[in-house]
N, CA, C and O of each residue as an XYZ file, in Angstrom:
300
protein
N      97.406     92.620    138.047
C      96.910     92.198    136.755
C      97.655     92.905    135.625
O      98.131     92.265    134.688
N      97.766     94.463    135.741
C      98.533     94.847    134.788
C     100.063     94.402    134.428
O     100.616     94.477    133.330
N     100.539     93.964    135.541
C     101.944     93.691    136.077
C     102.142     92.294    135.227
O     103.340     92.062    135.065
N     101.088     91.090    134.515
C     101.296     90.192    133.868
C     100.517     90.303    132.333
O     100.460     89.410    131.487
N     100.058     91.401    132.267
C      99.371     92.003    131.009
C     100.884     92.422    130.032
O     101.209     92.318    128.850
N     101.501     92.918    131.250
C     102.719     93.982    130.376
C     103.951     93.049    130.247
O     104.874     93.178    129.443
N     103.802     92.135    131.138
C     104.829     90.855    131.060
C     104.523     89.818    129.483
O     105.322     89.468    128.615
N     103.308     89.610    129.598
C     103.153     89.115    128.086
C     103.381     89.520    127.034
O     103.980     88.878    126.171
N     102.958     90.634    126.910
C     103.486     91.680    125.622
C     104.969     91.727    125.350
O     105.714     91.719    124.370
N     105.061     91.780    126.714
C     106.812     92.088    126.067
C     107.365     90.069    125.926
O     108.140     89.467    125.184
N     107.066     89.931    126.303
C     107.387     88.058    125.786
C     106.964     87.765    124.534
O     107.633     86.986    123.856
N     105.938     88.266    124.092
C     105.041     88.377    122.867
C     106.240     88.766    121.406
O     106.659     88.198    120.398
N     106.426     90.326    122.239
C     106.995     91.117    121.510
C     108.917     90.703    121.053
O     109.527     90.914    120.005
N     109.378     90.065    122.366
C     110.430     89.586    122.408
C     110.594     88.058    121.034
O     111.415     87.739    120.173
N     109.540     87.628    121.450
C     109.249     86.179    120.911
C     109.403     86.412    118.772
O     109.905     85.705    117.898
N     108.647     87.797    118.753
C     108.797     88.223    117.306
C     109.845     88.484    116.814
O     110.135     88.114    115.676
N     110.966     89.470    117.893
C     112.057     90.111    116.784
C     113.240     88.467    116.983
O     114.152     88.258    116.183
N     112.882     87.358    118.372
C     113.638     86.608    117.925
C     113.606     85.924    117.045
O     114.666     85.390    116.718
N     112.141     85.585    116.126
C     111.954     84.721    115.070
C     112.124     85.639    113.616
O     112.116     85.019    112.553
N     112.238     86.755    113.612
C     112.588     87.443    112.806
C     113.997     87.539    112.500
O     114.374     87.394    111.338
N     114.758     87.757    113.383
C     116.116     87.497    113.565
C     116.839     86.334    113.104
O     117.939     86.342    112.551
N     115.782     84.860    113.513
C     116.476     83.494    112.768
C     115.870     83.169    111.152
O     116.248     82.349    110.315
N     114.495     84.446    111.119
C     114.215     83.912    109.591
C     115.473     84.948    108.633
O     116.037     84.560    107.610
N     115.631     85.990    109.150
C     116.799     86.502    108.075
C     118.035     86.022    108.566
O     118.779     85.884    107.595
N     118.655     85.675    109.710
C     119.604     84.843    109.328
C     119.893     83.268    108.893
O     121.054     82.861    108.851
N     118.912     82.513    108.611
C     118.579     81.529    108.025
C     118.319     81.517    106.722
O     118.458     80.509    106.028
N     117.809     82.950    106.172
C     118.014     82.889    105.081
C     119.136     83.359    104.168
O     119.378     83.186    102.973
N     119.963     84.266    105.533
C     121.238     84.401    104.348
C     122.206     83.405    104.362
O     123.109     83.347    103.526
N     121.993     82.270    105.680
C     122.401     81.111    105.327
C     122.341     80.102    104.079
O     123.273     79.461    103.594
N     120.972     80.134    103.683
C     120.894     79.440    102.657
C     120.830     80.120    101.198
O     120.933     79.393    100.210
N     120.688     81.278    101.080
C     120.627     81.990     99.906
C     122.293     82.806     99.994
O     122.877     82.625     98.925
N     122.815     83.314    100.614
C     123.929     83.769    100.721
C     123.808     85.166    101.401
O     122.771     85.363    102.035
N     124.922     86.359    101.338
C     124.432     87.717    101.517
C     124.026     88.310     99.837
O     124.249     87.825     98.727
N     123.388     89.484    100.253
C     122.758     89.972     98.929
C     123.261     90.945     98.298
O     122.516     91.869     97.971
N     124.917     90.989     97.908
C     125.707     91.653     97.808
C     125.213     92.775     96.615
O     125.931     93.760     96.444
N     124.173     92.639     95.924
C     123.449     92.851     94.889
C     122.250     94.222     95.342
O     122.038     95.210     94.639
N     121.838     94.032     96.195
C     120.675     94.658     97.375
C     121.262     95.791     97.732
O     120.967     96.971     97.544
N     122.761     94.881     98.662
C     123.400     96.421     99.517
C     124.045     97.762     98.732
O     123.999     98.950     99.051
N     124.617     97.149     97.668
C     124.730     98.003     96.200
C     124.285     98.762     96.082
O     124.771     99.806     96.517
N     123.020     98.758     95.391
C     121.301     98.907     94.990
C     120.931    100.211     96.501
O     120.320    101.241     96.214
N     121.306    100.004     97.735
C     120.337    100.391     98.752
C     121.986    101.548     99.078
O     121.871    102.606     99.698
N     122.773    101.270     98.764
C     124.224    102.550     99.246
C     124.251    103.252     97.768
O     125.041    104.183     97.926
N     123.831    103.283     96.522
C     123.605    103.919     95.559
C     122.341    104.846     95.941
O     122.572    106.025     95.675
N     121.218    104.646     96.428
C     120.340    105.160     96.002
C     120.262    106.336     97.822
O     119.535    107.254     98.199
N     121.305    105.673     98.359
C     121.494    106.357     99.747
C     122.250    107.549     99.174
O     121.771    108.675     99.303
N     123.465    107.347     98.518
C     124.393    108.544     98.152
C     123.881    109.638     96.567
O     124.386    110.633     96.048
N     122.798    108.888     96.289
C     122.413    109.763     95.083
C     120.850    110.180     95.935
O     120.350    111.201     95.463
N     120.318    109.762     96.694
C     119.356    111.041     97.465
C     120.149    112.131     98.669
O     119.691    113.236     98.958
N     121.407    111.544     99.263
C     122.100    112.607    100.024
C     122.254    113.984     98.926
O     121.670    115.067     98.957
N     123.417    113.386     97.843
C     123.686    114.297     97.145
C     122.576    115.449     96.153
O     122.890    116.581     95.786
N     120.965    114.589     95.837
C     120.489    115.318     95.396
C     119.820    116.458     96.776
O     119.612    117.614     96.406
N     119.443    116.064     98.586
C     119.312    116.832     98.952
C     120.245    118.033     99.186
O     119.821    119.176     99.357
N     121.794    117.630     99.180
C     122.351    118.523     99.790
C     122.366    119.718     98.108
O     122.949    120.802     98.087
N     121.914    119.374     97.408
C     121.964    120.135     96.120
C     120.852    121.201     95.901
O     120.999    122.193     95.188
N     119.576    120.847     96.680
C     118.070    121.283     96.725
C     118.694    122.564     97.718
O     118.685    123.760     97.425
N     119.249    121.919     99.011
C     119.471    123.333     99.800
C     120.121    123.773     99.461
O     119.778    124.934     99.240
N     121.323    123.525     99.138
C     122.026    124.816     98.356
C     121.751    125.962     97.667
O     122.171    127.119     97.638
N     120.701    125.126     96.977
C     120.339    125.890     95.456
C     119.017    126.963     96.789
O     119.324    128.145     96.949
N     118.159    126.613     97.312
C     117.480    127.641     98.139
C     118.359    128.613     98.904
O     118.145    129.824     98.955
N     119.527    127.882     99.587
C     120.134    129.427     99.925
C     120.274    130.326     98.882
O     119.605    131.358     98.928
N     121.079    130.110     97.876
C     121.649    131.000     96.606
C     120.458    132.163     96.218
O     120.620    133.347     95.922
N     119.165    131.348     96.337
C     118.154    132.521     95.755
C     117.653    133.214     97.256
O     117.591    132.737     98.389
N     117.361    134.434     96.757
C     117.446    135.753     97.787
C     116.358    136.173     97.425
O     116.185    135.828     96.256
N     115.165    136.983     97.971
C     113.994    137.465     97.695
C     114.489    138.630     96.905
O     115.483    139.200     97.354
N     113.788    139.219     95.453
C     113.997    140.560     95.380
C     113.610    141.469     96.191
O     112.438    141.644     96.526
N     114.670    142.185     96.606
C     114.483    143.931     97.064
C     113.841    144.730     96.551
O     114.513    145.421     95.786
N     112.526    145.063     96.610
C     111.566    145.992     96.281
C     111.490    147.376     96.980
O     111.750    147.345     98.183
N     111.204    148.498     96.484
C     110.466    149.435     96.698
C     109.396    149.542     97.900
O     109.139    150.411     98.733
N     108.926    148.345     97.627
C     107.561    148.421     98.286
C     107.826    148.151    100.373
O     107.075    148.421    101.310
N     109.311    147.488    100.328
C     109.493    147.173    101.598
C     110.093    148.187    102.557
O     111.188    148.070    103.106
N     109.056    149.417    102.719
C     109.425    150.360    103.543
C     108.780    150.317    104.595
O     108.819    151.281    105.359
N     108.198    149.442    104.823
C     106.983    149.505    105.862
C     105.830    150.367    105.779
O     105.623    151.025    104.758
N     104.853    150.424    107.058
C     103.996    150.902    106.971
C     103.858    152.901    106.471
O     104.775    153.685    106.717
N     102.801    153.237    105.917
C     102.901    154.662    105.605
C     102.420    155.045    106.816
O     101.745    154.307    107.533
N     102.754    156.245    107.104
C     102.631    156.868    108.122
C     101.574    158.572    107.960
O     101.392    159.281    108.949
């Protein structure tokens, strides 16, 4: 029983990414590609890389102050 439980699902599941697959390529058939989108989506890819790699940087650079107080325990 499980053996045609798990067979459906995945037919199920198969059945989705193939109709998903012909609704976006059917639609860049008829609308075109979205040369406008990929732009838009590689801009906002290279301006969040660059602002993370800027965040860590900037945390290495700062260093805890060296205090007095870090002698450990009194004895």
């Amino acid at each position: 029983m499980w053996f045609w439980i798990i067979i459906s699902s995945l037919l199920f599941v198969l059945l989705l990414i193939v109709e998903e697959f012909t609704y976006y390529f059917w639609n860049r058939y008829v609308y075109g590609p979205n040369i406008k989108g990929k732009r838009r989506w590689l801009s906002r890819l290279v301006l969040g890389t660059v602002v993370l790699i800027k965040r860590l940087f900037r945390r290495r650079e700062k260093e805890l102050p060296k205090t007095k107080t870090d002698k450990g325990l009194p004895l």
